[in-house]
mmCIF file of the C-alpha atoms, coordinates in Angstrom:
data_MODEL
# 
_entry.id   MODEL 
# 
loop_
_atom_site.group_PDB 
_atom_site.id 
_atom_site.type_symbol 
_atom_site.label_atom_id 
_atom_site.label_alt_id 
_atom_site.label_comp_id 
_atom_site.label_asym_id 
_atom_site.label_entity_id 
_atom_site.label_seq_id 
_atom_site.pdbx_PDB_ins_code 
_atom_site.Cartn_x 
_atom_site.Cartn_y 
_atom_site.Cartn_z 
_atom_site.occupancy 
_atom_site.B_iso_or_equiv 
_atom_site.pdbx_formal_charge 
_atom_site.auth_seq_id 
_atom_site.auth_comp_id 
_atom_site.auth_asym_id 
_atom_site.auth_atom_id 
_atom_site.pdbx_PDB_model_num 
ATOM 1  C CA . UNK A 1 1  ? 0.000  0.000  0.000  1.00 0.00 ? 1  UNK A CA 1 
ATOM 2  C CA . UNK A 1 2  ? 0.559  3.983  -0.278 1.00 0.00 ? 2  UNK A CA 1 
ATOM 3  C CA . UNK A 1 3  ? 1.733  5.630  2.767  1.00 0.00 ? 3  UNK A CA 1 
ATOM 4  C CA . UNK A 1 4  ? -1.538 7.319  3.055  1.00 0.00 ? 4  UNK A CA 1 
ATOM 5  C CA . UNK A 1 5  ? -3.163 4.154  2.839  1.00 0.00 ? 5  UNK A CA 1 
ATOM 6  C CA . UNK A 1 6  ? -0.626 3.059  5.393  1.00 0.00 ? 6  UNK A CA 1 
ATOM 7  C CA . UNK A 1 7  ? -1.739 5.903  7.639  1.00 0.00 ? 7  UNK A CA 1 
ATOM 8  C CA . UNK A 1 8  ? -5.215 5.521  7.448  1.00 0.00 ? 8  UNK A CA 1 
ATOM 9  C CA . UNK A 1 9  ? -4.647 1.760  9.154  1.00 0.00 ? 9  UNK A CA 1 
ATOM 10 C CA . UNK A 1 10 ? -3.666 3.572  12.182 1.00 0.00 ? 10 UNK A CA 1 
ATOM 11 C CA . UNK A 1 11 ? -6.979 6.106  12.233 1.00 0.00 ? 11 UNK A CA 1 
ATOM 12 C CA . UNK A 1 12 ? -9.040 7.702  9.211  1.00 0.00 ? 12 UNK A CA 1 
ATOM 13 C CA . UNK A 1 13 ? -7.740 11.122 9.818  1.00 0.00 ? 13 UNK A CA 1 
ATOM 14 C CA . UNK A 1 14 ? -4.296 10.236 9.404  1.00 0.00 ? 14 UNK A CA 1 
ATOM 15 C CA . UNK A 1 15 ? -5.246 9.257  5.900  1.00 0.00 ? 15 UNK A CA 1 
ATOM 16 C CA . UNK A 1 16 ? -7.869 12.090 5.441  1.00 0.00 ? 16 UNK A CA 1 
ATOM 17 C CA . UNK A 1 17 ? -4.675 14.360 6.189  1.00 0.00 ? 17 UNK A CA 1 
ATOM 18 C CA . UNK A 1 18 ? -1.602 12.797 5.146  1.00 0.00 ? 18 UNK A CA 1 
ATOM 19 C CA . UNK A 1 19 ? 0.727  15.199 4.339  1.00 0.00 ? 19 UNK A CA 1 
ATOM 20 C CA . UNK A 1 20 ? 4.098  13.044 3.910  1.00 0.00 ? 20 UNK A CA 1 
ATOM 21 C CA . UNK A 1 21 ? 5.670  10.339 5.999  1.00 0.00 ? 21 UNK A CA 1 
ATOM 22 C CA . UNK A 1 22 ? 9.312  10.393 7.694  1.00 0.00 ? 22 UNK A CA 1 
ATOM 23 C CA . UNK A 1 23 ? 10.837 6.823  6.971  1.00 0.00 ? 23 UNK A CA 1 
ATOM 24 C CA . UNK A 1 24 ? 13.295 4.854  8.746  1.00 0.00 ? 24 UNK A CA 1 
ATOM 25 C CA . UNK A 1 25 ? 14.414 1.078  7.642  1.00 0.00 ? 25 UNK A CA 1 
ATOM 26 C CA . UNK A 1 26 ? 14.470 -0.811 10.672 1.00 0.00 ? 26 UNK A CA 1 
ATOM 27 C CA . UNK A 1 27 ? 17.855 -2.336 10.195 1.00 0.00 ? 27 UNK A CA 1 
ATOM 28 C CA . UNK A 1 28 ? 18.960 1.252  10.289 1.00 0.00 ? 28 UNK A CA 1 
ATOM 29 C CA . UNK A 1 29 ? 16.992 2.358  13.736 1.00 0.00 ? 29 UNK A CA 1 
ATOM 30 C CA . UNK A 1 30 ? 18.281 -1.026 15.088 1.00 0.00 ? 30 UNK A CA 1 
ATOM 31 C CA . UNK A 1 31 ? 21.818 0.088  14.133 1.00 0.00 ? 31 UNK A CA 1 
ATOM 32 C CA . UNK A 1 32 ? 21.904 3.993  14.907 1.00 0.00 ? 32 UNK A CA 1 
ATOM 33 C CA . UNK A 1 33 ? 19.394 2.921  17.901 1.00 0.00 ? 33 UNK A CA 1 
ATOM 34 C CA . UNK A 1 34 ? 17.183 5.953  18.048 1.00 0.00 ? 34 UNK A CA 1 
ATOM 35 C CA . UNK A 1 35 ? 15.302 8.562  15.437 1.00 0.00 ? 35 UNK A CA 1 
ATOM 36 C CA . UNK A 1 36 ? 17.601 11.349 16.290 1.00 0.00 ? 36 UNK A CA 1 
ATOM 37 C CA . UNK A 1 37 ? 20.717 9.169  15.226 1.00 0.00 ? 37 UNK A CA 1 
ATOM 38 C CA . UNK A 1 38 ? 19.484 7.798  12.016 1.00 0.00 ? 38 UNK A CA 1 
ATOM 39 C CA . UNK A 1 39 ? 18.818 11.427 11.131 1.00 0.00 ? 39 UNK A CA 1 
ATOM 40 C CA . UNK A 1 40 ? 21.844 12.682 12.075 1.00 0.00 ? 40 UNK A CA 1 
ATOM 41 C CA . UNK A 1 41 ? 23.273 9.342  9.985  1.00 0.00 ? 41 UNK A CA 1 
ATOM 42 C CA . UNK A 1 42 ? 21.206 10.865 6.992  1.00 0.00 ? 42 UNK A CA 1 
ATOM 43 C CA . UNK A 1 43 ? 19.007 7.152  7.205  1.00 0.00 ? 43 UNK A CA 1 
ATOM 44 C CA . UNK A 1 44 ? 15.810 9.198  7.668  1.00 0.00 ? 44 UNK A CA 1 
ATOM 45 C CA . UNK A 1 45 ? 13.588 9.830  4.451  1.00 0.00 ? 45 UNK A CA 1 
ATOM 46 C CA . UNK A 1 46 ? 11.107 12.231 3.434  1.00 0.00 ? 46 UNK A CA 1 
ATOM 47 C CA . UNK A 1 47 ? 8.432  10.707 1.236  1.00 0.00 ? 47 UNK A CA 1 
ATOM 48 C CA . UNK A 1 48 ? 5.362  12.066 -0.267 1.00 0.00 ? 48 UNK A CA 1 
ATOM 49 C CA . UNK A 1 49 ? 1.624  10.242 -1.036 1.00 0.00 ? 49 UNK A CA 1 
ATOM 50 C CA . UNK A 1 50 ? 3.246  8.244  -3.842 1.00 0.00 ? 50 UNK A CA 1 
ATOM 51 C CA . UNK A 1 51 ? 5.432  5.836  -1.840 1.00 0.00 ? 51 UNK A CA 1 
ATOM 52 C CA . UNK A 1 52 ? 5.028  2.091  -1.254 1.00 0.00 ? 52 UNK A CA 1 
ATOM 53 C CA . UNK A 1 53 ? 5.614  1.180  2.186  1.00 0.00 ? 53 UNK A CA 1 
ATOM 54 C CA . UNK A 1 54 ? 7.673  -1.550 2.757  1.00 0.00 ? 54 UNK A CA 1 
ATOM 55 C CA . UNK A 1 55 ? 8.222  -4.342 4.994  1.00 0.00 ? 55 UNK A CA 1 
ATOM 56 C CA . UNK A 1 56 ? 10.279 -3.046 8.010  1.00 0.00 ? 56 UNK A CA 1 
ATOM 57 C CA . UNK A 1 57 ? 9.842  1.012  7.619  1.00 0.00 ? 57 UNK A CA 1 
ATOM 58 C CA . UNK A 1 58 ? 9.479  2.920  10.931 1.00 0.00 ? 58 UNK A CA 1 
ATOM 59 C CA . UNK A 1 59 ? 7.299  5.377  10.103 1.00 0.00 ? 59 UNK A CA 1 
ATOM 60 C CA . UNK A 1 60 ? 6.221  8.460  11.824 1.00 0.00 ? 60 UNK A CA 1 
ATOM 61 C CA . UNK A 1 61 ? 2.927  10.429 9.829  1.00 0.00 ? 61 UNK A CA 1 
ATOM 62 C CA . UNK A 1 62 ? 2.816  14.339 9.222  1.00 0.00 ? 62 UNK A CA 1 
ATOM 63 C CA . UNK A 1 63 ? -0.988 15.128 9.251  1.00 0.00 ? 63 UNK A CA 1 
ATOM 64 C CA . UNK A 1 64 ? -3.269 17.682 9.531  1.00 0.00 ? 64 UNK A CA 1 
ATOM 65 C CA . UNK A 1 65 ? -6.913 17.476 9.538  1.00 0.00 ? 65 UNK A CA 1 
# 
């Protein structure tokens, strides 16, 4: 699925409001061991309402409703 549709698992409004979705791999959190070091680390990705989530992103949804 679409991040949005991704979102929307979580609650409707997230979907309703989606504006884009900060991605993490997981091997990457497991190895930097937090958010604030991936990002740092550059392993933390911007994507818009077009991208395919995939198996083991760590995803935290920008929304606004």
């Amino acid at each position: 699925d679409k991040a949005p549709a991704a979102a929307g698992v979580i609650h409707s409004d997230f979907e309703k409001g989606f504006i884009r979705a900060e991605v993490i791999k997981y091997e990457d959190y497991v190895k930097y061991g937090s958010e604030s070091a991936c990002r740092a680390a550059g392993k933390l990705y911007v994507e818009g309402k077009d991208y395919v989530v995939e198996d083991g992103d760590v995803m935290h949804f920008l929304f606004n409703v």
